[in-house]
Every structure is written in structure tokens, then in C-alpha cells.
KOLKOLMAR-686747 format. One record per residue (C-alpha): residue number from 1; residue in three letters; y, x negated, z. Coordinates in nm, 4 decimals. Layout:
pos, code, py, px, pz
NUM, ala, Y, X, Z
...
//
This chain:
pos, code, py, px, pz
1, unk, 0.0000, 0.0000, 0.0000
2, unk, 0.2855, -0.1438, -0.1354
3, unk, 0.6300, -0.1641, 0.1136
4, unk, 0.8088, 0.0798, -0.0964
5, unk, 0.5214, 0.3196, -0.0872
6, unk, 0.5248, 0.3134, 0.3070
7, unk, 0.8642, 0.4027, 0.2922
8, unk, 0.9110, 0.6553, 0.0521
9, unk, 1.2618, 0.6730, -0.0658
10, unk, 1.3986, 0.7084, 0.2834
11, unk, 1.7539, 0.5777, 0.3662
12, unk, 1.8566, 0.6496, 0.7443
13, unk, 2.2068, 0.5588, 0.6792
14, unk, 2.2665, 0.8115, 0.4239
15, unk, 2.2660, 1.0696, 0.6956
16, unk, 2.5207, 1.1789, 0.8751
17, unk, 2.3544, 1.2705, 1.1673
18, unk, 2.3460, 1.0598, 1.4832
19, unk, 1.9633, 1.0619, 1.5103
20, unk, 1.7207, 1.1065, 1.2086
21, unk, 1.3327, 1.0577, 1.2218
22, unk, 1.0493, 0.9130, 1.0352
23, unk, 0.6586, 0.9653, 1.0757
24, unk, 0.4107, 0.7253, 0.8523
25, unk, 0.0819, 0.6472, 0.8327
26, unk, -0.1217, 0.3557, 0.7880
27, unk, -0.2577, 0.2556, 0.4522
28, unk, -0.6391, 0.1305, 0.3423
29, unk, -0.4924, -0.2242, 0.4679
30, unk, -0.2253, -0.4179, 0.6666
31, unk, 0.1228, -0.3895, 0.5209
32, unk, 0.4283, -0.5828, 0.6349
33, unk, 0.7614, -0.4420, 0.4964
34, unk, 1.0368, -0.7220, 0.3451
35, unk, 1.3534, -0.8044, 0.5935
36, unk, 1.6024, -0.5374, 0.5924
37, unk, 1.8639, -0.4201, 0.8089
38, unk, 2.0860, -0.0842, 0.8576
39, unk, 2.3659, 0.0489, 1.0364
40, unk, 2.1399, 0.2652, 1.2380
41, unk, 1.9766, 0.1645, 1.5105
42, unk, 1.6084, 0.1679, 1.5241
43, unk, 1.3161, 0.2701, 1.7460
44, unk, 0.9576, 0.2169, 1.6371
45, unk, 0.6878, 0.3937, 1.8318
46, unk, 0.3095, 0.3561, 1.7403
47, unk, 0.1494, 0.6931, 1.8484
48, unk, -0.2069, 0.5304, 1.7245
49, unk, -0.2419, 0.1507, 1.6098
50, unk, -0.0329, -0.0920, 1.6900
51, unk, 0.2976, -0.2382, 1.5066
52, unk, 0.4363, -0.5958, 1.5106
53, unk, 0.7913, -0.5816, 1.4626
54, unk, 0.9434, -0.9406, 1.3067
55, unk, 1.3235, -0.9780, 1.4458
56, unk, 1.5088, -1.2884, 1.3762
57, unk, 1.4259, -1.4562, 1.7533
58, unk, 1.0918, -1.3729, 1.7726
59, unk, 0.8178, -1.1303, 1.7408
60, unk, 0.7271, -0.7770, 1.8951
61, unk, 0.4247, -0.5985, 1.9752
62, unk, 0.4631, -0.2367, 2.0128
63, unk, 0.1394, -0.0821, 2.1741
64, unk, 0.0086, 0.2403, 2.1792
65, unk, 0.2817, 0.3649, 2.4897
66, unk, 0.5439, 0.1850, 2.4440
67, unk, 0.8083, 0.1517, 2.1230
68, unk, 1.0509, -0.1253, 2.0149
69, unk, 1.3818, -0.1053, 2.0031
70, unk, 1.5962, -0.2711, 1.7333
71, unk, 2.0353, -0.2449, 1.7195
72, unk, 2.1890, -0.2250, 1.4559
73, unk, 2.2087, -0.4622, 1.1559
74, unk, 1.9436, -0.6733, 1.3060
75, unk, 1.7380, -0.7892, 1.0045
76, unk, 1.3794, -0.7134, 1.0544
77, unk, 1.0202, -0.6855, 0.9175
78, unk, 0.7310, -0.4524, 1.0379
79, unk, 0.3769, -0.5128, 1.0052
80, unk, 0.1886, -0.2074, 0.9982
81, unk, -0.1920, -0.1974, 1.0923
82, unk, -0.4302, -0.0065, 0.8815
83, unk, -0.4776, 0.2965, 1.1413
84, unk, -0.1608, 0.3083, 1.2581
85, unk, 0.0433, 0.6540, 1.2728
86, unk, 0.3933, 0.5393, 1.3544
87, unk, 0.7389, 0.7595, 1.4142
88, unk, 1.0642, 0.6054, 1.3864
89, unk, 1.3997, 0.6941, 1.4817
90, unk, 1.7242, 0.6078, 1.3659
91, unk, 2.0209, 0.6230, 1.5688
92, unk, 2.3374, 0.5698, 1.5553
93, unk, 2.4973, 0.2547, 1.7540
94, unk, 2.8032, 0.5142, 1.8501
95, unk, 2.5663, 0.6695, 2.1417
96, unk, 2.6417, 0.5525, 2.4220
97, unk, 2.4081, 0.3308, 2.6895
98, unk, 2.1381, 0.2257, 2.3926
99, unk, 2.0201, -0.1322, 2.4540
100, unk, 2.2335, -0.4195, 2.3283
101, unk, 1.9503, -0.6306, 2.2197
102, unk, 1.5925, -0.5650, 2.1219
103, unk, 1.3820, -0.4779, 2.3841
104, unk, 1.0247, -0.3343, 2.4403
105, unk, 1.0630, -0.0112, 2.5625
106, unk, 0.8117, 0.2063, 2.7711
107, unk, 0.8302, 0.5454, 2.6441
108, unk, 0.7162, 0.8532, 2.9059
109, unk, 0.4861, 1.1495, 2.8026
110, unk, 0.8380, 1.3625, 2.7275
111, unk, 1.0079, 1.1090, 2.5454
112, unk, 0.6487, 1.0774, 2.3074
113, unk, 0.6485, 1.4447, 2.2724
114, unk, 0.9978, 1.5011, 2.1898
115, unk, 1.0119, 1.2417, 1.9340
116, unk, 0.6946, 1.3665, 1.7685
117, unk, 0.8619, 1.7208, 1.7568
118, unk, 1.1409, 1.5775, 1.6084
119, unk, 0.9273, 1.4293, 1.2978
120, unk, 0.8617, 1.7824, 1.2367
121, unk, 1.1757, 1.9300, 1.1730
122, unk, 1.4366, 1.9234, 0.8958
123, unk, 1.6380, 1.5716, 0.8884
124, unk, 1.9778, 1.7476, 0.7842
125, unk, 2.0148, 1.9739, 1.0560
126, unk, 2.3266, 2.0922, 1.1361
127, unk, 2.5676, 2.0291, 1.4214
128, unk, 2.4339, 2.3347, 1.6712
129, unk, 2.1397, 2.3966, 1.6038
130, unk, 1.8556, 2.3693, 1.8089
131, unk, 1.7278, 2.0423, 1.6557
132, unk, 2.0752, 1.8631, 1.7592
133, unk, 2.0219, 2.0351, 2.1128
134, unk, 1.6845, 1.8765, 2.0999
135, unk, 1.8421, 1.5226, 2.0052
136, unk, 2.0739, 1.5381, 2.2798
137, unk, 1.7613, 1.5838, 2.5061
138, unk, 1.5999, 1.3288, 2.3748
139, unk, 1.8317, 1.0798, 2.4002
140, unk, 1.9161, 1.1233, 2.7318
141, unk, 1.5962, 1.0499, 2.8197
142, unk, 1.5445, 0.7750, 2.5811
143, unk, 1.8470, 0.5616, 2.8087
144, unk, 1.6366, 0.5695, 3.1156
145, unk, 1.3143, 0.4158, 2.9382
146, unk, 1.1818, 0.1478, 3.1473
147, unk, 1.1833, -0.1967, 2.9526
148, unk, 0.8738, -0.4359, 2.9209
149, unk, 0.8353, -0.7950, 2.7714
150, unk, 0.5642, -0.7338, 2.4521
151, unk, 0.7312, -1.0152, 2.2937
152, unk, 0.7425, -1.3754, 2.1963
153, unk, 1.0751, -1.5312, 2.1902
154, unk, 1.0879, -1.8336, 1.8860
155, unk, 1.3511, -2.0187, 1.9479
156, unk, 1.5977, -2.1671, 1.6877
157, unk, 1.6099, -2.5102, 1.8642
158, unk, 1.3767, -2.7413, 1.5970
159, unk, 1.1326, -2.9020, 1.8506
160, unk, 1.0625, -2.5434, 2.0173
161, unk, 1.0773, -2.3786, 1.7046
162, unk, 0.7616, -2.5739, 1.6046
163, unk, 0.5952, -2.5675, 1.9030
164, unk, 0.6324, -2.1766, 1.8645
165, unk, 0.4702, -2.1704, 1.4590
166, unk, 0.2348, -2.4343, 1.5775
167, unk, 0.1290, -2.1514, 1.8366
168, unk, 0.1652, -1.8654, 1.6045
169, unk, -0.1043, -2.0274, 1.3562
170, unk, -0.3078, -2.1161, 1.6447
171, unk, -0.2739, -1.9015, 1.9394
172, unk, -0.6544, -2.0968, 2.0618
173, unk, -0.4373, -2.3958, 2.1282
174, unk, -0.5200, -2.4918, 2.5089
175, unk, -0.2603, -2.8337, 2.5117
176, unk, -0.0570, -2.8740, 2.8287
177, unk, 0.3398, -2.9293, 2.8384
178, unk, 0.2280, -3.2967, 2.8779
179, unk, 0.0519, -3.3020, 2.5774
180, unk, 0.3030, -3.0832, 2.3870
181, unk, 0.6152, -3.3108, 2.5401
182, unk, 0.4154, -3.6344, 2.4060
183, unk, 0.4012, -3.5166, 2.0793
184, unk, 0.7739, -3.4810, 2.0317
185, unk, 0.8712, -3.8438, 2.2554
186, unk, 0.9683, -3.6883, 2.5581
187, unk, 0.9282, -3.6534, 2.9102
188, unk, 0.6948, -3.3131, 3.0508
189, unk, 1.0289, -3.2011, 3.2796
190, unk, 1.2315, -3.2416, 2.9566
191, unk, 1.0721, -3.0324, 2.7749
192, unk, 0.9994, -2.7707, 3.0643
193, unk, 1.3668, -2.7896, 3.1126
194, unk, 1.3985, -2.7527, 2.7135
195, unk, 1.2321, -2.4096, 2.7106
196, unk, 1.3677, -2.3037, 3.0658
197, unk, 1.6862, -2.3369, 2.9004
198, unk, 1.6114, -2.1588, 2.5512
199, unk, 1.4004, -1.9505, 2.6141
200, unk, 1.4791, -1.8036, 3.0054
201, unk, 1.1053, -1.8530, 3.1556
202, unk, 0.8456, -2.1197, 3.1931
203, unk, 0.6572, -2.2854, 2.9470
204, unk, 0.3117, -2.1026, 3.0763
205, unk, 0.5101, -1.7470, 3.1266
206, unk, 0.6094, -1.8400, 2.7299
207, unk, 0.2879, -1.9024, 2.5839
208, unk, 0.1418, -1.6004, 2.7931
209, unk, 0.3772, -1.3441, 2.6055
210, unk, 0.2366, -1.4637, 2.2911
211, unk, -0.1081, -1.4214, 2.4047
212, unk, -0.0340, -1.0560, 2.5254
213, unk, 0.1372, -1.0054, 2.2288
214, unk, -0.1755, -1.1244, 2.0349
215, unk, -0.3687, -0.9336, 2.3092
216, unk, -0.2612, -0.5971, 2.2844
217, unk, -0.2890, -0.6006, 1.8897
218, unk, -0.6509, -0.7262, 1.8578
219, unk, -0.7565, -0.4536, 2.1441
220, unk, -0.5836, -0.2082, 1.9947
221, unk, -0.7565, -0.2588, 1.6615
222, unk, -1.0853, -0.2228, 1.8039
223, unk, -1.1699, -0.6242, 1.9057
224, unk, -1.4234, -0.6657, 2.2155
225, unk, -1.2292, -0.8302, 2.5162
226, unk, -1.4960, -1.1041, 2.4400
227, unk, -1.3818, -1.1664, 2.1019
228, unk, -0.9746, -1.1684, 2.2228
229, unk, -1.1009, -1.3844, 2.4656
230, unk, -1.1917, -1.6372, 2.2254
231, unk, -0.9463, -1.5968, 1.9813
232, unk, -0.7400, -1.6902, 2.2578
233, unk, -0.8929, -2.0006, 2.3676
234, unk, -0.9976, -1.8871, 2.7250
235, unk, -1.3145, -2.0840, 2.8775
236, unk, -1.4375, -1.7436, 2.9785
237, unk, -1.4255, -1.3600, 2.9463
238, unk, -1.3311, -1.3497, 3.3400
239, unk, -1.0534, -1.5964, 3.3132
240, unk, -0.8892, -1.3988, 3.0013
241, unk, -0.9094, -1.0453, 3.1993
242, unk, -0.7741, -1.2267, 3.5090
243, unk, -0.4746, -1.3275, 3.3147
244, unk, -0.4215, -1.0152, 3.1148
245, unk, -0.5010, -0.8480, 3.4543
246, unk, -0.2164, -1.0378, 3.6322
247, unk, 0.0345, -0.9984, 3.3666
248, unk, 0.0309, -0.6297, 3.2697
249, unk, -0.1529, -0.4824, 3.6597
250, unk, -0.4974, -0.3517, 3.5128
251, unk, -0.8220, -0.5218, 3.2947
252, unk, -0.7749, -0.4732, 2.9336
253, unk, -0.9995, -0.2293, 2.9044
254, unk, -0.8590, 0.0111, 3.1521
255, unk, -0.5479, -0.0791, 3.0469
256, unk, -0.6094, 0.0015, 2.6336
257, unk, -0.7542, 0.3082, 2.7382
258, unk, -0.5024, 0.4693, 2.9539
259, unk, -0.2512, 0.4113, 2.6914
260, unk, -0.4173, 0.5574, 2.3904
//
């Protein structure tokens, strides 16, 4: 399925309501959509599948319960899985208290259902009617969504920016800050200062997000927790589920299956 066939003919900015909507499916395979960018804002909420949403400073995983959020004229890509059923809203950056920079968002039961309802209803509705009562609704609640960090940050500085690809192309790689800090001629509290610095947390917390990232998208295609495990370059299945267990408060199982 080609990009343009995923997104048939639909221009967000063309309308002049505050808050239009978008539901897609899937294709027969994975399809990533070119870099673009709009005035609208942009929410992307996977109600089945998963989403990886490319922003210019790093990369987004929107699971099953949660959606990304995306301000606008922030160029970006989305990679779509095969099974996924996505909605999409865009919103105008005039409403007020909408996050200044993208974020994972956790979106509650009402929020899901009110955006779904919204997919099914005429885009051009009109100032008072009860769709635009419905929008107001919705994003009211929408300001109070919870954030989460499904993401992993690649920073623009050159020695961290390769570090990141490196562990993009293989997320398996197990090498310390030592190692990694050898590699590039400098000291391990240089470059644990480095990433402190550019990218807010530790190098471990850093390469953790990428492996939740990586996590969450393998699981919710269908991958055993053995096979994520290993993908992942864990020396066991327990030591993976401890970590994912730690990070997001319940084994990947339960956790994949509460959310779906």
C-alpha cells in the first residue's frame, strides 16, 4: 500500500474547523508515509496495532492505549503496521493548553471512545452542532491526558547521534558506556555527562526507552516475550520481563493484554 493510498486525498488544513478526524487501516504490509508537516496539530492513536511515529529528535511508539502527540509544523513520518486500525486527529494549535512539544500521551477509556465517535461523523460540521459540542468535550479531556515516555530521543550532537543509529540497527547491542566512550576517545564520565546533558537522563534510562520502544512494537505484533527477549540482547527471558516489569509496573504480558 502505497503512502498516498493510506491517505486518501485527505488535507487537514483545508478545513476550517478546529478539530477534524481520520480513521485508517492497515494494509497487506508495513507502510511508512514520506516527511510532511501541517499547520494542524496532530494526534495519532492506534486502536489495534501499533504505530511508530518518526519526528525530527527521535522516534515514537504509540501502543495500543496510548496516542502521540505531534504540534504543529513538526515534520514527521509514520510507520504503519500491517494490522493496525489507527484514528487521527487534527487540531488546531489556537486551542488552548495542547502540549508544546511531542509527547506520548495516555489516552482514558472516554477520550478512546469519543475520538472513535468522532471518525464517524461528517468532517465539515458546522459551528453548533452537536459534533462541535462533541469536540469541545473531547478536548477538554484530551488536556488532562497523562503523559508517558514511549520514545527514543536521537540527538543531533554527531558522537550521540551515532551511538543512537548504531543502536537503532542493532538494538541486541549489550556494550557498556565504557566501551561506547572508548570508541569515540573519551573518558566513561564524559560521555555519561555527554548524554546527561543532551539528552536529560542516563545513558542506561536512554538505551532502555529504545528497548521499550522496540518492546511494545514486537509484542504488539504478536512476538513471544522470548523472542523480544532476544531481539533485545537480554541473557534471559526473566531478566527482560524484570526490566520491562520495572519500567512500565507490570510483565509484558499482563501489560499487552490489559491494553488491547
Amino acid at each position: 500500500m502505497s503512502p498516498d493510498a493510506l491517505f486518501p486525498e485527505f488535507d487537514s488544513d483545508q478545513y476550517p474547523q478546529k478539530v477534524v478526524s481520520l480513521k485508517l487501516r492497515g494494509g497487506d504490509r508495513e507502510c511508512e508515509t514520506p516527511f510532511h508537516q501541517h499547520r494542524k496539530g496532530q494526534l495519532v492513536l492506534a486502536t489495534h496495532g501499533h504505530v511508530t511515529c518518526k519526528i525530527d529528535d527521535g522516534i515514537w511508539m504509540v501502543p495500543t492505549h496510548c496516542a502521540v502527540w505531534i504540534p504543529s509544523q513538526v515534520p514527521h513520518s509514520n510507520r504503519i503496521s500491517p494490522d493496525a486500525q489507527i484514528c487521527m486527529l487534527f487540531i488546531d494549535p489556537k486551542i488552548p493548553n495542547l502540549p508544546q512539544k511531542s509527547c506520548t500521551l495516555s489516552i482514558s477509556p472516554l477520550v478512546r471512545e469519543l475520538i472513535l465517535h468522532l471518525t464517524t461523523q461528517i468532517q465539515d460540521y458546522k459551528a453548533q452542532s452537536a459534533t462541535a459540542k462533541l469536540v469541545d468535550v473531547l478536548m477538554h479531556e484530551l488536556v488532562k491526558m497523562p503523559r508517558e515516555q514511549f520514545d527514543f530521543p536521537i540527538p543531533k550532537e554527531p558522537r550521540l547521534n551515532k551511538i543512537a543509529q548504531d543502536l537503532l540497527a542493532n538494538p541486541d547491542n549489550r556494550e557498556t558506556i565504557a566501551q561506547w566512550a572508548a570508541k569515540f576517545a573519551m573518558s566513561e564520565r564524559t560521555l555519561a555527562r555527554l548524554v546527561k546533558q543532551e539528552v536529560g537522563v542516563t545513558f542506561g534510562r536512554w538505551r532502555g526507552q529504545l528497548h521499550i520502544v522496540i518492546a511494545l512494537r514486537e509484542l504488539s505484533s504478536g512476538y513471544s516475550v522470548q523472542r523480544v527477549s532476544e531481539d533485545l540482547g537480554y541473557e534471559s527471558v526473566s531478566a527482560f520481563i524484570t526490566f520491562f516489569k520495572k519500567t512500565l509496573g507490570r510483565p509484558p504480558k499482563q501489560y499487552i493484554n490489559g491494553n488491547t
